[in-house]
ZALOMAR-421822 format. One line per 8 residues: their letters; for each residue x, z, y of C-alpha. Coordinates in steps of 0.1 Angstrom, whole numbers. Layout:
! residues N
a) X Z Y | ...
//
This chain:
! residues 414
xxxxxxxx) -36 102 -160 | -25 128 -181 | -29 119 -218 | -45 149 -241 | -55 155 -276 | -88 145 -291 | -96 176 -305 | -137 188 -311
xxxxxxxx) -145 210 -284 | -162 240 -294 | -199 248 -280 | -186 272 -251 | -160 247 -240 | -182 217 -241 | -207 230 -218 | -182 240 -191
xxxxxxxx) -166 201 -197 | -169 178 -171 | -189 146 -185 | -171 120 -166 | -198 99 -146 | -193 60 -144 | -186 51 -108 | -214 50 -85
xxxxxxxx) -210 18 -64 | -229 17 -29 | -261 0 -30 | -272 -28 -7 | -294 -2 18 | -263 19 17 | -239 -13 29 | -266 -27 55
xxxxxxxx) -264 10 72 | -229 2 80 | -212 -10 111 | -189 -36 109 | -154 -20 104 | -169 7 78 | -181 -23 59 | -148 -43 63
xxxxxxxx) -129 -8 47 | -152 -2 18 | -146 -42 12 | -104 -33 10 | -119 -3 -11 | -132 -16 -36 | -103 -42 -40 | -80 -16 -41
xxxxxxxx) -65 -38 -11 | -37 -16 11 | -50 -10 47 | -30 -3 82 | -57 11 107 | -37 13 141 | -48 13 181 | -64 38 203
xxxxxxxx) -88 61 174 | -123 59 191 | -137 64 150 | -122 98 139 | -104 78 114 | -99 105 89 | -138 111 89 | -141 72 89
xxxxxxxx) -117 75 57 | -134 101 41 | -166 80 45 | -155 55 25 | -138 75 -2 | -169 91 -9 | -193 58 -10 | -170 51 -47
xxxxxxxx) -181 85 -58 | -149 102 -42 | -143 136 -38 | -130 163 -15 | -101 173 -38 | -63 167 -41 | -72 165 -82 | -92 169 -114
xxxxxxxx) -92 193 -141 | -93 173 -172 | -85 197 -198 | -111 207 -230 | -111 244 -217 | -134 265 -196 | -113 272 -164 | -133 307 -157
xxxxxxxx) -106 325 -169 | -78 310 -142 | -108 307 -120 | -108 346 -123 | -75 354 -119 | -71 333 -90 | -96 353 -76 | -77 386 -87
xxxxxxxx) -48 373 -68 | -70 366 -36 | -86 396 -32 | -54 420 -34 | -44 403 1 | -65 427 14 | -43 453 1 | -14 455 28
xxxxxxxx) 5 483 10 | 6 478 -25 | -12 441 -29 | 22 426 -27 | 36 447 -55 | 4 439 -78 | 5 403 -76 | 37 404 -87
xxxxxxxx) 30 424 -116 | 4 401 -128 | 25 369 -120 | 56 377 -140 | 45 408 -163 | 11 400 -176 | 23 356 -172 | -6 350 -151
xxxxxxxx) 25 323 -139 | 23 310 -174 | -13 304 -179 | -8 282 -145 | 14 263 -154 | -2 250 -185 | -35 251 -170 | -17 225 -143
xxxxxxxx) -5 201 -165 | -43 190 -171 | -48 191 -137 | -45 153 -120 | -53 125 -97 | -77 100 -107 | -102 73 -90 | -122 101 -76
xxxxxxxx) -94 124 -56 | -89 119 -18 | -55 131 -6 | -43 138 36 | -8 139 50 | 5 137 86 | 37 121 80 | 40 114 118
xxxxxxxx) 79 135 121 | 92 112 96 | 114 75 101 | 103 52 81 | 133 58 50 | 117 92 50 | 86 79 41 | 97 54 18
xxxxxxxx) 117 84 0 | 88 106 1 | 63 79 -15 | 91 72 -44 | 88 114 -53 | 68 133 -77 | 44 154 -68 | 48 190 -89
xxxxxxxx) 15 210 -88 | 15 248 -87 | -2 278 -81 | 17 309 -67 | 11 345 -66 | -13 343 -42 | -36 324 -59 | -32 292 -39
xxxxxxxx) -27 257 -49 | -2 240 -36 | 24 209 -41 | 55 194 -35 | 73 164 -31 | 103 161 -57 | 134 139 -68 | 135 145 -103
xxxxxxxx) 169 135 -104 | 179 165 -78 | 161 192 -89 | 183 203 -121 | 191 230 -105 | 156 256 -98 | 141 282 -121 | 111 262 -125
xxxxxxxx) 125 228 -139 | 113 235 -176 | 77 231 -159 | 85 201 -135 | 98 186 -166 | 68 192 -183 | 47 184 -159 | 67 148 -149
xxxxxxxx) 66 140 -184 | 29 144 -189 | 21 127 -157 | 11 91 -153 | 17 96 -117 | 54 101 -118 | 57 88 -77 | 30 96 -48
xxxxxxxx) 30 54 -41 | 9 54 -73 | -13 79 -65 | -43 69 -84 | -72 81 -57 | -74 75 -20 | -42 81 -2 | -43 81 38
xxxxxxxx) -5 89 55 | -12 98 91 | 7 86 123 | 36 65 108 | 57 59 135 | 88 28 139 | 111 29 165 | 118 -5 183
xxxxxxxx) 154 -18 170 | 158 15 153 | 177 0 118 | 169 32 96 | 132 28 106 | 131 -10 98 | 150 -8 68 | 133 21 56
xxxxxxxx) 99 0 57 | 112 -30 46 | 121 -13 11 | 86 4 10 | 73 -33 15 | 91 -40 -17 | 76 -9 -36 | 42 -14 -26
xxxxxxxx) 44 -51 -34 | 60 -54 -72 | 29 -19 -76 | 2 -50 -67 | 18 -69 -91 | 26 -48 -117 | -6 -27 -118 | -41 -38 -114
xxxxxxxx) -64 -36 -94 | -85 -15 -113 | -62 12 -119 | -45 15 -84 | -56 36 -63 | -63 29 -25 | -38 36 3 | -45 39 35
xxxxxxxx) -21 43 63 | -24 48 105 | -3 43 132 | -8 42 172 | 18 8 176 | 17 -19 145 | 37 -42 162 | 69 -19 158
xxxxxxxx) 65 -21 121 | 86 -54 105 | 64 -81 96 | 75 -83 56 | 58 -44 59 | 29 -56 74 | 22 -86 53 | 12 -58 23
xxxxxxxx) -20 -46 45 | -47 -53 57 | -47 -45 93 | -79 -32 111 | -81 -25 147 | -94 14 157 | -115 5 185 | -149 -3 196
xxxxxxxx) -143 -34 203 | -131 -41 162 | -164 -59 150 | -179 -54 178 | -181 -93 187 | -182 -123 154 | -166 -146 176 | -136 -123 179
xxxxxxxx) -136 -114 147 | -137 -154 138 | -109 -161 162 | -89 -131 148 | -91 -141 113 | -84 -180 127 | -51 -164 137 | -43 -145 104
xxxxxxxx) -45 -174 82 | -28 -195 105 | -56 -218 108 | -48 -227 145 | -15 -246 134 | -7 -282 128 | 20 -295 110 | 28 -334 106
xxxxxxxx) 60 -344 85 | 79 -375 76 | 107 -381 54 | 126 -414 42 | 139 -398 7 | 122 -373 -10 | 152 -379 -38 | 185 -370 -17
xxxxxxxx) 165 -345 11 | 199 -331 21 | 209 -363 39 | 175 -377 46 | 158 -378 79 | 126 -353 83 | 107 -358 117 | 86 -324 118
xxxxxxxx) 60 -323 146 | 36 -291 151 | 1 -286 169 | -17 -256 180 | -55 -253 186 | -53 -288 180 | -34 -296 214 | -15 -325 212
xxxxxxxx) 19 -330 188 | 52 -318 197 | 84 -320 180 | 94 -288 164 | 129 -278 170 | 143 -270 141 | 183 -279 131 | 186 -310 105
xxxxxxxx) 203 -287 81 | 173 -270 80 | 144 -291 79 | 143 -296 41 | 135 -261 38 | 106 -266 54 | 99 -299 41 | 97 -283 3
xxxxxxxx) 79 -252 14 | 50 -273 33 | 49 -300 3 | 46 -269 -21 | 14 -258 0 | 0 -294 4 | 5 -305 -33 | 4 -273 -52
xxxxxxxx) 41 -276 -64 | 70 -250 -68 | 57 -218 -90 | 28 -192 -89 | 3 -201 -67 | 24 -226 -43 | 51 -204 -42 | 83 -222 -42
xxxxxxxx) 113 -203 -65 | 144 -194 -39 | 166 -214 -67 | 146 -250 -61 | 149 -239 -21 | 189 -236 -25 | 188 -271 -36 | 177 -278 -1
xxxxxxxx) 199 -251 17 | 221 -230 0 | 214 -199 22 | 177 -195 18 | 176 -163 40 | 191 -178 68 | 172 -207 67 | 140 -186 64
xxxxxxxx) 150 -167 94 | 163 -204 115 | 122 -215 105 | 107 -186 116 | 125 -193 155 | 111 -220 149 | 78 -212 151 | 84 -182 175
xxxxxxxx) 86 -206 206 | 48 -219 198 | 32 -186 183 | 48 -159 195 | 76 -137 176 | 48 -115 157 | 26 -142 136 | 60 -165 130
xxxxxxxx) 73 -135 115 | 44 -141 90 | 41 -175 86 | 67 -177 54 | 54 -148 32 | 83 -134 12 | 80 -123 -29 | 111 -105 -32
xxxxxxxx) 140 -116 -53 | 112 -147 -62 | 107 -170 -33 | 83 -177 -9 | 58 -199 7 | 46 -214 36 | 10 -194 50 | -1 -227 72
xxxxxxxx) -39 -239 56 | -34 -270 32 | -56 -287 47 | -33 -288 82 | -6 -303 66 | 2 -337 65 | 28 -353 49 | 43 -386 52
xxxxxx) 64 -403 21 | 85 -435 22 | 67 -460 1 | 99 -461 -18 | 100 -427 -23 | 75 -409 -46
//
C-alpha cells in the first residue's frame, strides 16, 4: 500500500475522502446460508490460505469467487483510490476523453490535444500513484495460453497502472529490469517505487488466475511451477497472514501439476458431488493427512544409523503389515524423518534440517525421491509425491499422523 503524507485535509477534500470502514466479517445467518464448498472457500478466505479449484465447473466458479470476495467486504474493482484529493476533476476529464469517441472525424485529434498539450497525461499519472490494491480489490485473469514459466514470470512482474487517451484504465505486466528503454519509465519508476506491491504474487486483494494448464512430462511446464511453488511458499512465510491477500487459482486437470506445487493449496473439487456427502468428505480429508497409513520401525543403533539395521514395515487402512521396500542405504532417511514426527525432534515444527539428514545420506534429494517410490507402490504415485513435504533450501518432514508411527529402540540404544 502506497505510503502518503499526513497532511490536514481541507473541508472540500475531506468530504469527498473515503473513511476506510473496518472489515465486515460474515455473520453466523450469513455462514449457515451456505452450502458446503462456499463455506469451505470463505474458511481459506479468511486465512488467507492459497486455493486450487479444479474438475468439471458445475458452480460458475468466477461467480462462486466473487461470492466470497464480497462476504470480507470486497469489491468489484482492480484498486483503490487512496489519495487526500477529490477525484472529480480526473473523474471529469475522463469523461471528456469518453465522450469525443463519438466524434469519428476530429475526436482522435482532440484527445490528443488534451493528453499531451493541456497534460491531462500528467494529472494521470500522479493521480495513479494513489491509486492501489488493498484487502478490498478483486482482480480476474485467464492465464489459460500460458506454460507454467509463463505464469511464474508473470506473477514475479509489476503491475504499472495507467490511463490513456481514451479515458480508460488499464495495466500491465512489467520487468522492471527490462523496461529501461520506453518513454514512460520516469512514471513506472515512480510508480514501482511508491508501490508496496512491486510483484502481482503479492497482490494484496483477491487474485483468481483462470485455466492454468500443465502439460504431462512437459519440463518447462513442471519447472516453471515448481519455482512458483518456491515463490508462493517463502510469501507464506515471510508475510502474514493478515497482510496477504488471497489467491485463487483454476484448472480442468490437477494431477498434471507437480506435487511440491500442489502442496501450497488447498485443493477443492468443482463438482456437485464436493460436500455433497460428510462421509466423502471424511474419507477425502483421511487421505490428505495421510491418516490411512501405518508405519512400524525398528533399529539396533540409533548412534551409528549408517551401518545399523532398520526393519521398516507399512500398513494401509489398517490391513495387515508389510515390509516396505526401501534400499538399506536409504532407510535412515526415513528413520530420522519418522522419529522427528514421532518425538518432535529436528527444527521448526518437526521439520528435520537437510544438514542433520546428510548425516544419514549424503544426497538428501535422491534419497527423498528413492522414499517417495517407496511409498508409490502402496498409495499411488500422486499422494507419495506428498507424503515428505519439502521447505526449500531448509528441509523437510514426514506428513504421516504421529500417532501412526511406531518406533522401536534397542534397549541399548537411547
Amino acid at each position: 500500500m502506497a505510503k502518503t503524507k499526513h497532511t490536514k485535509p481541507s473541508k472540500t477534500s475531506a468530504k469527498k475522502k473515503a473513511v476506510k470502514k473496518p472489515v465486515k466479517k460474515p455473520t453466523k445467518k450469513d455462514k449457515h446460508a451456505l452450502s458446503p464448498i462456499e463455506k469451505e472457500l470463505l474458511d481459506c478466505c479468511e486465512k488467507r490460505q492459497p486455493v486450487l479449484l479444479y474438475g468439471k465447473d458445475t458452480y460458475r466458479r468466477e461467480e462462486l469467487v466473487k461470492k466470497i470476495h464480497s462476504l470480507n467486504d470486497g469489491i468489484n474493482r482492480e484498486w483503490e483510490y487512496e489519495g487526500n484529493k477529490s477525484t472529480k476533476r480526473i473523474d471529469g476529464m475522463r469523461e471528456e476523453l469518453r465522450k469525443l469517441r463519438t466524434d469519428r472525424l476530429l475526436g482522435d485529434i482532440r484527445r490528443k490535444k488534451l493528453y499531451k498539450d493541456k497534460d491531462y497525461e500528467g494529472s494521470f499519472n500522479k493521480y495513479m500513484l494513489d491509486c492501489n490494491d488493498t484487502s478490498r480489490t478483486y482482480k480476474y485473469d485467464d492465464w489459460g495460453r500460458k506454460n507454467g514459466q509463463a505464469v511464474s514470470d508473470d506473477l514475479s512482474k509489476f503491475e504499472y497502472k495507467r490511463i490513456d487517451s481514451g479515458g480508460n484504465i488499464g495495466s500491465k505486466l512489467l520487468n522492471i529490469k527490462n523496461c529501461q528503454n520506453r518513454n514512460d519509465i520516469v512514471c513506472i519508476r515512480r510508480q514501482y517505487k511508491k508501490s508496496d506491491t512491486q510483484r502481482l504474487l503479492e497482490y494484496k486483494g483477491t487474485l483468481f488466475i483462470n485455466n492454468l494448464r500443465c502439460k504431462k512430462e512437459d519440463t518447462v511446464d513442471e519447472n516453471g511451477y515448481v519455482d512458483l511453488a518456491v515463490k508462493i511458499e517463502l510469501l507464506k512465510k515471510e508475510v502474514p497472514n493478515s497482510q496477504r491477500g488471497w489467491l485463487v487459482f483454476y484448472t480442468r486437470d490437477s494431477s498434471t501439476l507437480p506435487p511440491y506445487f500442489l502442496e501450497q493449496f488447498s485443493e477443492i473439487l468443482l463438482s456437485d458431488k464436493a460436500g455433497a456427502s460428510a462421509e466423502k468428505k471424511k474419507n477425502k480429508n483421511k487421505k490428505n493427512n495421510f491418516d490411512d497409513v501405518r508405519l512400524k520401525i525398528s533399529i539396533n543403533d540409533v548412534n551409528n544409523l549408517r551401518n545399523a539395521i532398520i526393519n521398516i514395515q507399512i500398513s494401509i487402512d489398517n490391513v495387515g503389515f508389510m515390509e516396505l521396500r526401501l534400499e538399506d542405504r536409504i532407510r535412515p532417511v526415513l528413520y530420522v524423518l519418522a522419529d522427528a514426527t514421532k518425538n518432535g525432534k529436528g527444527v521448526d515444527s518437526n521439520l528435520v534440517a537437510n544438514n542433520a539428514l546428510r548425516k544419514a545420506y549424503a544426497q538428501v534429494d535422491e534419497a527423498k525421491y528413492k522414499i517417495v517410490n517407496a511409498f508409490k507402490a502402496h498409495i499411488g504415485k500422486k499422494r507419495a509425491g506428498l507424503i515428505i513435504k519439502v521447505e526449500h533450501r531448509i528441509g523437510k518432514r514426514l506428513l504421516i499422523p504421529k500417532k501412526n508411527i511406531t518406533i522401536t529402540k534397542a534397549k541399548n540404544t537411547s
